[in-house]
C-alpha positions in Angstrom: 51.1 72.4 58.8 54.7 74.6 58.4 55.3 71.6 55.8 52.3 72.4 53.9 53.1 76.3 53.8 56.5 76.0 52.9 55.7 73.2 50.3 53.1 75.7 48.5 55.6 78.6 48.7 58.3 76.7 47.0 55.3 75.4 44.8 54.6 79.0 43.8 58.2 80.1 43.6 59.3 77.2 41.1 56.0 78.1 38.9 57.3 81.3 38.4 61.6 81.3 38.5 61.5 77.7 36.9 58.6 77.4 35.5 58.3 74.1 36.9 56.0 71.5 35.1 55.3 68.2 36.7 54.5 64.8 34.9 53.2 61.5 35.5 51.9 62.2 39.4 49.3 59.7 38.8 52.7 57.0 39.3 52.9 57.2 42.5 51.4 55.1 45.1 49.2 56.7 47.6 50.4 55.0 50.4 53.0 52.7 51.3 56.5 52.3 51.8 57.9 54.1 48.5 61.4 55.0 46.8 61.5 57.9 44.6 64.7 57.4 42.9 65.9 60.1 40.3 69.0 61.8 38.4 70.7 64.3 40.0 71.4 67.5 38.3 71.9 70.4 41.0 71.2 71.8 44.8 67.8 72.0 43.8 67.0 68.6 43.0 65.8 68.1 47.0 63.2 70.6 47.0 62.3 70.6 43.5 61.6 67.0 43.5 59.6 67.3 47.0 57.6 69.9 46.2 56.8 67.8 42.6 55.5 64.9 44.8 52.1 64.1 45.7 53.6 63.0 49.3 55.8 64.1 51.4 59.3 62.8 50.7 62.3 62.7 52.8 65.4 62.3 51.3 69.3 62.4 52.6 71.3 65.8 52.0 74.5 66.1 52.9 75.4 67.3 56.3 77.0 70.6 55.0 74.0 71.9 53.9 72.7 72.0 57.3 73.3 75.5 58.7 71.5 78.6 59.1 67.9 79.3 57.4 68.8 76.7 54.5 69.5 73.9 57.2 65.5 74.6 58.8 64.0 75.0 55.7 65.6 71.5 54.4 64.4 70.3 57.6 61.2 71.6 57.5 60.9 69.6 53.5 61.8 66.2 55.1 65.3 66.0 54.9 68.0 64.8 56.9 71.7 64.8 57.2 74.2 62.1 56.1 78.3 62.2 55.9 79.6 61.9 52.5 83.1 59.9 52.3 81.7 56.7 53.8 78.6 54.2 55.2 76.7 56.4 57.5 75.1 53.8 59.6 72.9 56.2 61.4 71.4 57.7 58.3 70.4 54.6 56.5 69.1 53.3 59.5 67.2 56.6 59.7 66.1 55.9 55.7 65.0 52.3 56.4 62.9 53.4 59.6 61.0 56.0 57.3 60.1 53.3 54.5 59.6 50.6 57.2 56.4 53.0 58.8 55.0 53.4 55.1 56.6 56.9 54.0 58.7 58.4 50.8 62.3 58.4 50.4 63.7 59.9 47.7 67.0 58.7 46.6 69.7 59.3 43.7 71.7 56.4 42.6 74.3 58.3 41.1 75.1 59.1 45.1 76.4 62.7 43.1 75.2 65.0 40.6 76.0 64.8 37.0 78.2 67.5 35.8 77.3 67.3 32.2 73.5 66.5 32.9 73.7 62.9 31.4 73.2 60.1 33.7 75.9 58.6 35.7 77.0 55.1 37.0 74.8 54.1 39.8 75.5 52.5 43.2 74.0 49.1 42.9 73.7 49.9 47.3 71.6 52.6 46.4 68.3 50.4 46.1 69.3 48.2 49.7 67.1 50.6 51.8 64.4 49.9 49.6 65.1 45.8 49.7 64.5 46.6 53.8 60.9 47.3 53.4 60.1 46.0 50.0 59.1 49.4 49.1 57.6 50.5 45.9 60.3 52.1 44.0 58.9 55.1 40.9 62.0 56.4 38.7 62.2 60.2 38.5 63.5 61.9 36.2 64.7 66.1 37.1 65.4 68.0 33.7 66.5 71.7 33.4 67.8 72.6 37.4 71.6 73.1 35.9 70.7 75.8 34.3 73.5 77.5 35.0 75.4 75.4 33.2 73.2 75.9 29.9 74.1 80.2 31.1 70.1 80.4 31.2 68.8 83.0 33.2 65.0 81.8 33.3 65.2 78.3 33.4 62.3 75.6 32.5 62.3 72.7 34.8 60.3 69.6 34.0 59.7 67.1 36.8 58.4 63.3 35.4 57.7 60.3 37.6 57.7 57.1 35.9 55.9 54.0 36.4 56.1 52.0 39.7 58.4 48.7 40.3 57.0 47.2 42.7 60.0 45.3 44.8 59.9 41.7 44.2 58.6 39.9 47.4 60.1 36.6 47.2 63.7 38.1 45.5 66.8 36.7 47.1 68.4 40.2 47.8 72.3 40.3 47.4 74.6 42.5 45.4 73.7 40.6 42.0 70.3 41.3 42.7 70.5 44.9 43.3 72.8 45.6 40.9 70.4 44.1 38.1 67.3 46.5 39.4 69.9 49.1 39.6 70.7 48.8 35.9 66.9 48.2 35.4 65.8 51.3 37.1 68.6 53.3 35.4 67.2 52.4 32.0 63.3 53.6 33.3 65.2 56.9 34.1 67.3 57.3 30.8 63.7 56.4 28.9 62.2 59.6 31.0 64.8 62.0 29.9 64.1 61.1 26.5 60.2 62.0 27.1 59.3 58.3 27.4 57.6 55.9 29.8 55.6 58.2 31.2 
């Protein structure tokens, strides 16, 4: 219920400061354990992609962010804390137990955001959590929430989802596995920025 409210608020409020226009919703699954995996361009990325989605979608946040009313309110949107600077065992776990009972997980394989808005080199360990519970993975692609970079002061956001992968059930997982659907789902992404695959 508080889910819903704040998801519509945040709806309304990126309509009208971002002018945020959504694409390709018809790509994701409508149930099922699911990856969203996406660039990542700026603090907003989090709610901007979860308020996009058609489902709710948790996703990791570093643990700095949680404090005061910005701490609930991520909360509140389905996220949860992890420590940057090494494996945090507790928070994958965490990720795996939300795609294991048939939820979204939104991810970015960068594992930073992009300073000069084009894609980075991906964490081929990004896409394990995923392997865990032979989730559904749908590249995102976030354009226009650096803004500030650009010195706009009324930005346009565009949110597109991409066609599903569907993880390969028989596929011997290991680091040459992962790193291959890594590069794979990097390319989906880059095709998205450029207004393709849709």
């Amino acid at each position: 219920m508080i889910y819903t409210l704040v998801k519509n608020l945040f709806k309304i409020l990126f309509t009208i400061f971002l002018r945020l226009k959504v694409e390709g919703t018809e790509n994701i699954p409508k149930d099922g354990p699911l990856v969203i995996a996406s660039n990542h361009l700026s603090l907003l990325d989090p709610p901007v992609l979860g308020t996009a989605a058609t489902r709710k979608v948790h996703f990791m946040a570093k643990e700095e962010l949680f404090v005061s009313v910005l701490g609930t309110i991520y909360k509140i949107l389905g996220a949860f804390p992890v420590r940057r600077g090494g494996a945090d065992r507790a928070a994958i776990k965490h990720g795996i137990d939300i795609l294991e009972s048939g939820q979204v997980l939104a991810i970015f394989p960068e594992g930073t955001r992009s300073k000069t808005g084009e894609l980075g080199k991906a964490q081929p360990g990004a896409l394990m959590m995923a392997s865990k519970a032979k989730a559904t993975i749908v590249p995102a692609c976030i354009i226009g929430t650096d803004y500030k970079r650009h010195g706009r002061i009324w930005p346009k956001v565009t949110v597109r989802f991409g066609k599903p992968m569907p993880f390969p059930e028989d596929a011997v997982v290991n680091k040459e596995f992962l790193h291959a659907m890594t590069e794979e789902l990097m390319q989906h992404i880059a095709k998205l920025q450029a207004g393709e695959d849709v």
